[in-house]
C-alpha positions in Angstrom: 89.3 -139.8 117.3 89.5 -136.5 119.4 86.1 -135.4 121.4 84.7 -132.2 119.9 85.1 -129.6 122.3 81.6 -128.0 123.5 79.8 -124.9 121.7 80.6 -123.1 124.7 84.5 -122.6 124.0 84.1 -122.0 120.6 84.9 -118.5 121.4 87.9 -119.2 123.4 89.3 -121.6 120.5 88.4 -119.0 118.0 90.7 -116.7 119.3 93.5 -119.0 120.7 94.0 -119.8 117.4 94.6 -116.4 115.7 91.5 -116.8 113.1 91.0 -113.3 111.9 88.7 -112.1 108.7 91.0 -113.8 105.8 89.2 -112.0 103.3 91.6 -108.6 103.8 89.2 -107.4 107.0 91.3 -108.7 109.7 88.9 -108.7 112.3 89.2 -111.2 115.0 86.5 -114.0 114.5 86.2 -114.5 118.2 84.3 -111.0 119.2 81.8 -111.9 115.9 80.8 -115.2 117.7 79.8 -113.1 120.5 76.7 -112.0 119.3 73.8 -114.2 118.2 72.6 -114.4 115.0 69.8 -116.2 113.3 71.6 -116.3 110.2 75.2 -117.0 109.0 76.6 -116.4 105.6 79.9 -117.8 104.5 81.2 -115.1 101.9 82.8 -116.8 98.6 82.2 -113.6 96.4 85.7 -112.5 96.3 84.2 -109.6 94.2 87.6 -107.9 93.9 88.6 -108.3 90.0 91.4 -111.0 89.0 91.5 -112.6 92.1 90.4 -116.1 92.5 91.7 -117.5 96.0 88.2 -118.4 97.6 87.3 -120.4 94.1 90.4 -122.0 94.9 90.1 -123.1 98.1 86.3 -123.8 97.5 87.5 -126.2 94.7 89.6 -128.4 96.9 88.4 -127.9 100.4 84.9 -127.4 100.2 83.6 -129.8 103.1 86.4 -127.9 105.1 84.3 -124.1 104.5 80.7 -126.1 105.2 82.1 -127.7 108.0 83.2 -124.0 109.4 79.9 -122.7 108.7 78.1 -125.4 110.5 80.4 -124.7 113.4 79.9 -120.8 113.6 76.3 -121.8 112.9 76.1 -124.0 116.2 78.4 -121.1 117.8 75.6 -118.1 117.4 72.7 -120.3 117.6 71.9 -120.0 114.0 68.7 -121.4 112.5 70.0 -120.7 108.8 73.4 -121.0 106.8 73.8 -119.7 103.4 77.1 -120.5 101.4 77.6 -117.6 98.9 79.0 -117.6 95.6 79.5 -116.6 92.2 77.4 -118.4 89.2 79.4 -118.3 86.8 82.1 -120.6 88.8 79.8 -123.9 87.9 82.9 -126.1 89.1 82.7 -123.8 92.0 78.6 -124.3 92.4 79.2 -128.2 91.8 81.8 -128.4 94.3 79.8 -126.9 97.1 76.7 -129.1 96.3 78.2 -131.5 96.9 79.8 -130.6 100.0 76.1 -129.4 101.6 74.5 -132.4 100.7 72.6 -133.3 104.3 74.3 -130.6 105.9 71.1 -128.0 105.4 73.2 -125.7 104.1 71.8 -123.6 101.2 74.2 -122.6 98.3 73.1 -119.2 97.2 74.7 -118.3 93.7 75.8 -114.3 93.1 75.4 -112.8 89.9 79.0 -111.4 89.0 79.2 -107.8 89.6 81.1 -105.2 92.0 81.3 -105.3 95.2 79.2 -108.5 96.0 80.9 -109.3 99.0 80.2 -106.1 100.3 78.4 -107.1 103.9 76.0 -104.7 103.4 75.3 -105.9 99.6 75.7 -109.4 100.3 73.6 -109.8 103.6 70.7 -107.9 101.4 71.8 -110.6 98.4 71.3 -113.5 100.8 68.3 -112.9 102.6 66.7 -109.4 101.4 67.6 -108.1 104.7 69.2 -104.7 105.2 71.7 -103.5 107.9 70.8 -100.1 109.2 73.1 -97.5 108.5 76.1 -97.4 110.4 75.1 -100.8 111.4 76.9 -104.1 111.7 75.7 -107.8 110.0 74.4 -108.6 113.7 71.9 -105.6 113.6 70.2 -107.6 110.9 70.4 -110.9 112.7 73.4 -112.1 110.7 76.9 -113.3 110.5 79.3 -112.9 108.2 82.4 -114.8 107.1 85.2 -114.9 104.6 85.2 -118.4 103.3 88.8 -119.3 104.3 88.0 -117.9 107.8 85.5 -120.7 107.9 88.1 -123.4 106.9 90.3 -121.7 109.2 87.4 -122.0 112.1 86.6 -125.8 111.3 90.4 -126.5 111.8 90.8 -125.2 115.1 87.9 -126.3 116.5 88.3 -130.0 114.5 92.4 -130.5 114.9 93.0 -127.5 117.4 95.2 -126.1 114.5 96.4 -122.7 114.5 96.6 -120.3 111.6 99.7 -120.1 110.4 99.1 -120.3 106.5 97.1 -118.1 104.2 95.6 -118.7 100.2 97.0 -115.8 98.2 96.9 -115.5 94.4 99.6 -113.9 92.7 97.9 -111.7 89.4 98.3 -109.5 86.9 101.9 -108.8 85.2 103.2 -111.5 86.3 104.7 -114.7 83.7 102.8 -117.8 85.9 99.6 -116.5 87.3 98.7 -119.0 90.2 97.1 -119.1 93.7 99.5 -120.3 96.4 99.0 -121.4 100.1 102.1 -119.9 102.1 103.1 -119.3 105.5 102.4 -116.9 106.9 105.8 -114.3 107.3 106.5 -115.6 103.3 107.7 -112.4 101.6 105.9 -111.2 98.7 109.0 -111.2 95.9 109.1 -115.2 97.1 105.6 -114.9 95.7 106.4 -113.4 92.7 109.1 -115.4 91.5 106.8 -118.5 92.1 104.4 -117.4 89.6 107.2 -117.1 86.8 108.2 -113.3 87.8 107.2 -110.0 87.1 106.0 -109.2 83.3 107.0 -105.5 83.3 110.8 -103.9 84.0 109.3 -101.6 87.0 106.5 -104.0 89.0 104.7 -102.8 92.3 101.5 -104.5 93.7 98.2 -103.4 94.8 98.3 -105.6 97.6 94.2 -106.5 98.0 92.9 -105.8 94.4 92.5 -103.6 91.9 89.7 -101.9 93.5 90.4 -101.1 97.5 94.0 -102.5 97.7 96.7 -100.4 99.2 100.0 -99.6 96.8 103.0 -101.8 97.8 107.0 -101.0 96.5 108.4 -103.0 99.4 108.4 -106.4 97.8 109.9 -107.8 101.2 106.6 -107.1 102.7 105.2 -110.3 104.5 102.2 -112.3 103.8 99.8 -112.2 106.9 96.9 -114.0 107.6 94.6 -111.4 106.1 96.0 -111.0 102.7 93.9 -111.6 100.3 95.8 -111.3 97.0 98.6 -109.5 94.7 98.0 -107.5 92.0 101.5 -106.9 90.2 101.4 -103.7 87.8 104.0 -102.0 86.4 104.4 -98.1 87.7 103.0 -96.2 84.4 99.8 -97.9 84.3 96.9 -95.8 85.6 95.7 -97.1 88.5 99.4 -96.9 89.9 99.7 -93.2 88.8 95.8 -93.0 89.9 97.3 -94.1 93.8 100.4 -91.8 94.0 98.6 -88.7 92.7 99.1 -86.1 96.3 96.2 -85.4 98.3 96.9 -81.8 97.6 96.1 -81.9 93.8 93.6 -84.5 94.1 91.8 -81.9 95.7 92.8 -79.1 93.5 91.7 -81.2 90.5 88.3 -82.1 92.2 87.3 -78.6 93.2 88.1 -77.0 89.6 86.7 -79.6 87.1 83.3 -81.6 89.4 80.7 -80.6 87.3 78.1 -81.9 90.3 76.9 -85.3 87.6 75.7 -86.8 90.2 77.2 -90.6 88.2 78.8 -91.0 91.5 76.4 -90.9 94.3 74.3 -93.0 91.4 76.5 -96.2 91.3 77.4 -95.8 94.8 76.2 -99.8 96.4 75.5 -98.1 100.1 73.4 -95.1 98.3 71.4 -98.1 95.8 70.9 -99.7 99.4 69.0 -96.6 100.8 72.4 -95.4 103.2 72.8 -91.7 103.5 75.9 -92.0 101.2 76.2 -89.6 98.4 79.9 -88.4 97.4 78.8 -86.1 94.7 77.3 -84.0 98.2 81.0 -84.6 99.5 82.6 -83.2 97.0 81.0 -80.1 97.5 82.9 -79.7 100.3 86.1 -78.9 98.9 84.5 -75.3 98.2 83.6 -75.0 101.5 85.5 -74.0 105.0 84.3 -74.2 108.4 80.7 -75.2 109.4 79.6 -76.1 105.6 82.4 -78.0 104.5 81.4 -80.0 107.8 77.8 -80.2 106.7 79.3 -81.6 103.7 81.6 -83.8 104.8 79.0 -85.8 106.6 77.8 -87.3 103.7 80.5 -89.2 103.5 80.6 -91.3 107.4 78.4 -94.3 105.3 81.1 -94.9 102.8 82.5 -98.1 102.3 85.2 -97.1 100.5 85.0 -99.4 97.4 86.4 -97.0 94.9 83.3 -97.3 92.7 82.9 -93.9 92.2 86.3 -93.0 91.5 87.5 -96.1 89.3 84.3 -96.7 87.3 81.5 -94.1 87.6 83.0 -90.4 87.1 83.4 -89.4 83.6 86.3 -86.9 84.6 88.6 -89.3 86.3 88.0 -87.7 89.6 88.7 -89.2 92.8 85.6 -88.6 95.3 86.0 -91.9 96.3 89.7 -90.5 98.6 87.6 -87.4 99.1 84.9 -89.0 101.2 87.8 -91.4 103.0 89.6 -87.9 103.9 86.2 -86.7 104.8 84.7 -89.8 106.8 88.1 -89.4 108.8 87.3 -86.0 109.7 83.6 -86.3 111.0 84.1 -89.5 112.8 87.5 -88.0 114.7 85.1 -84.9 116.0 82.9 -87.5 117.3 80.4 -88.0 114.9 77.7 -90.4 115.5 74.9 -91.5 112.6 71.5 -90.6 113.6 69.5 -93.0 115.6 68.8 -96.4 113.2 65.7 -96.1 110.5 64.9 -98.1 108.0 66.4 -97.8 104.6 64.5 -98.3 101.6 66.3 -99.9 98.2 66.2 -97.9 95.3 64.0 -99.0 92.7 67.0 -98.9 90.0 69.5 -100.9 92.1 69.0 -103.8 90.2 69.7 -102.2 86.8 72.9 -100.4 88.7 74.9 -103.3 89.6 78.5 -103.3 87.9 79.2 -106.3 85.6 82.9 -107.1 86.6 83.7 -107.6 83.1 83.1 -103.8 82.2 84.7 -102.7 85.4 88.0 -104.8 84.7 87.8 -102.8 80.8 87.4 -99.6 82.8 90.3 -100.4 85.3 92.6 -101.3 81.5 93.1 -104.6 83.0 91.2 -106.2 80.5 95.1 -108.3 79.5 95.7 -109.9 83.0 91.7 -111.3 82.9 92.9 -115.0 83.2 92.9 -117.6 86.0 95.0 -118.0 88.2 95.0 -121.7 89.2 96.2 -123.7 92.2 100.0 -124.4 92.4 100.6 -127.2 94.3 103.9 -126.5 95.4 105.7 -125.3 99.2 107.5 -121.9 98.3 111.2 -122.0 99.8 112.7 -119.0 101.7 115.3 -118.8 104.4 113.4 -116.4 106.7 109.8 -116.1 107.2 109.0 -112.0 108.5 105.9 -112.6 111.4 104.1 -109.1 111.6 102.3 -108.7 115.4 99.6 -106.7 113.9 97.8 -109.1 111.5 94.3 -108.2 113.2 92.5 -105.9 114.1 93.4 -104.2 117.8 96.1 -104.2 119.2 99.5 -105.5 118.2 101.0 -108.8 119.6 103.9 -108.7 122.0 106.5 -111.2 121.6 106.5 -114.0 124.1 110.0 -115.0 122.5 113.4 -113.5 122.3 116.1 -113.9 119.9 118.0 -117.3 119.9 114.6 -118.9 120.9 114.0 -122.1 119.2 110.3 -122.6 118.3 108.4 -125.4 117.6 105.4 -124.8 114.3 102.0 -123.9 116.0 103.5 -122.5 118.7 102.2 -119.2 120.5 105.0 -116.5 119.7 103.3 -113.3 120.3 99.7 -112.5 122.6 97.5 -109.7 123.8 96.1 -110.0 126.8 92.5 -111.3 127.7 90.9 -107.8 128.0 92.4 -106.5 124.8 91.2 -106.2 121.1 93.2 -108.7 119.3 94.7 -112.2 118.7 98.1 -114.4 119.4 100.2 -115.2 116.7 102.0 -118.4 116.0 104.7 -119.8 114.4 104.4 -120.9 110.9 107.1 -123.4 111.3 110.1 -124.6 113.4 112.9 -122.6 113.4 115.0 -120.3 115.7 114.2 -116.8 116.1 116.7 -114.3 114.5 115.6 -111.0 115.4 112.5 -109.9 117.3 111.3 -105.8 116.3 107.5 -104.1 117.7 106.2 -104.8 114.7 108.1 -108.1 113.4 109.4 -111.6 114.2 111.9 -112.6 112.0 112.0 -116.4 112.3 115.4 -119.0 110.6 113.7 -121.8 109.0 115.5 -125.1 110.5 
């Protein structure tokens, strides 16, 4: 049996390996193990509606997550680990019992509402903590990670395994819903077909979820190690024709018919939280030139952009949730800072104001596609697997290979160097390399 390598290069093997947040954030684990933290929390909310990967992987490799947390607890000299997830998943709760048994682990069970695995949500969830605004986890003496992250993290440190694969569940219009584990470079229509192929004669995805997923028509895009799931729709439903609506009219649309409600800013998770975050103040702004519309604008730098207030709290359909994105761009490229930290205060109607994802899926129309999506146990074939260099956060991976290389799986194919933001990419498999781009690897399966 290998020798567990010491706390001390727990950094170095975090980042050697490629682990990045797996939950859709990207961020390199290795920088978040800098900082010390009193407590960690491993995140199995996966609040986004009809996607089901971390009860997946929770199911089957539960000892792997507990084991991760223990290891990032050990890393940031934790005195507290907290393993977050939903109640309502009892196989889920009775799996991760079982796994915490003796470990001192605590399973903390989430009621099921929108966005629960917000950081900011979730660390106040966990330990009644806040993080002040503008603020990381750390600032509140906590850590945060994506559950398959964590798996990811006991891996490398365990087996000195890279992260080549990624848990991503395939939703929505679709024949064979199912949650797949695929290499990473696996393009999405190989996806698709897997899960029985697409219900509707014009599919596209929303590839992260219903609520904060980007629009995909490319269905050659490649799976990285950060996605987090597929939504297939076809193009006339609503929250496609929502997503392609032009910034011009969307602001048009917002400055004739806002009425000033107010339902936004009053659903808004950061606002319930006591964050200086109120979009119906941001929508003001599209009235406004100059200086005001600035002053405006600012109320939107504490967004976290989790579409609430666009896709379930305006009773005109309007889109303040893009108009504080736009906004928070804006401020923060004229070098906008938030004011110096102070506490927040929790409003005393949070509670009541939580979203029950059941009446947020209704509101979305996606009320048809509420099923699971369970665990195929199956490899998905392709000929070529399509390596992206920017799968994290920073800056892109070079190639360290060239075309007619043959490459063994694990191996390092692309790096950054030591003093920059990012992380190295390996091979999914073995193979020999068929065309290398700035942004792609294209790799022959052998």
């Amino acid at each position: 049996m290998a020798t567990r390598p010491p706390v001390a290069d727990f950094i170095g093997i975090a980042r050697r390996a490629g682990i990045v947040g797996a939950g859709g954030g990207s961020f390199p684990m290795y920088v978040k193990l800098q900082a010390a933290a009193e407590v960690v929390i491993a995140n199995g909310a996966e609040c986004e509606p009809l996607l089901h990967k971390d009860k997946q992987l929770m199911l089957r490799h539960a000892e792997r997550v507990v084991r991760g947390l223990q290891l990032a607890g050990e890393a940031v000299g934790a005195t507290r680990l907290i393993l977050s997830v939903k109640a309502k998943y009892t196989d889920v709760v009775a799996a991760v019992e079982q796994a915490t048994v003796g470990t001192g682990v605590e399973v903390h069970t989430l009621d099921n509402f929108y966005p629960s695995g917000d950081e900011y949500v979730l660390v106040h969830e966990a330990t009644g903590r806040l993080i002040p605004t503008g603020g990381l986890p750390r600032d509140a003496g906590c850590l945060v990670q994506n559950v398959e992250t964590l798996a990811n993290f006991a891996d490398a440190v365990e087996s000195n395994t890279p992260v080549t694969e990624s848990w991503v569940p395939v939703t929505g219009a679709v024949r064979e819903p199912s949650t797949f584990r695929v290499k990473v470079g696996t393009p999405y229509t190989e996806l698709i077909h897997a899960a029985g192929g697409a219900a509707v004669s014009q599919p596209v995805i929303l590839d992260g979820g219903a609520m904060m997923g980007r629009l995909v028509t490319d269905f050659d895009t490649p799976v990285t190690k950060a996605t987090s799931g597929l939504l297939v729709l076809d193009t006339s439903h609503e929250q496609i024709r929502r997503r392609t609506m032009p910034r011009p009219r969307v602001e048009r649309v917002g400055l004739s018919a806002c009425d000033q409600c107010y339902f936004c800013t009053e659903f808004c998770p950061r606002f319930l939280l006591g964050h200086p975050i109120e979009p119906h103040k941001v929508m003001r702004s599209l009235g406004f030139v100059c200086t005001s519309r600035e002053y405006w604008s600012e109320w939107a730098a504490a967004c976290c952009e989790c579409n609430l207030c666009s896709l379930y709290a305006c009773p005109e359909d309007l889109d303040p949730k893009n108009i504080c994105t736009w906004s928070k761009q804006e401020v923060l490229s004229r070098g906008y800072t938030f004011p110096e930290p102070r506490d927040v205060e929790v409003h005393p109607l949070a509670e009541s104001r939580k979203v029950p994802l059941p009446k947020l899926i209704q509101r979305l129309g996606l009320s048809e596609y509420d099923q699971p999506a369970p665990y195929a146990d199956r490899i998905i074939e392709t000929e070529r697997l399509f390596v992206r260099l920017d799968q994290h956060r920073g800056k892109k991976a070079a190639a360290t290979v060239a075309i007619g290389d043959h490459i063994e799986a694990g191996s390092v194919i692309a790096s950054v160097t030591s003093d920059d933001l990012g992380c190295p990419v390996h091979a999914p498999c073995a193979g020999r390399v068929h065309e290398v781009s700035e942004d792609v690897i294209t790799i022959e399966l052998q």
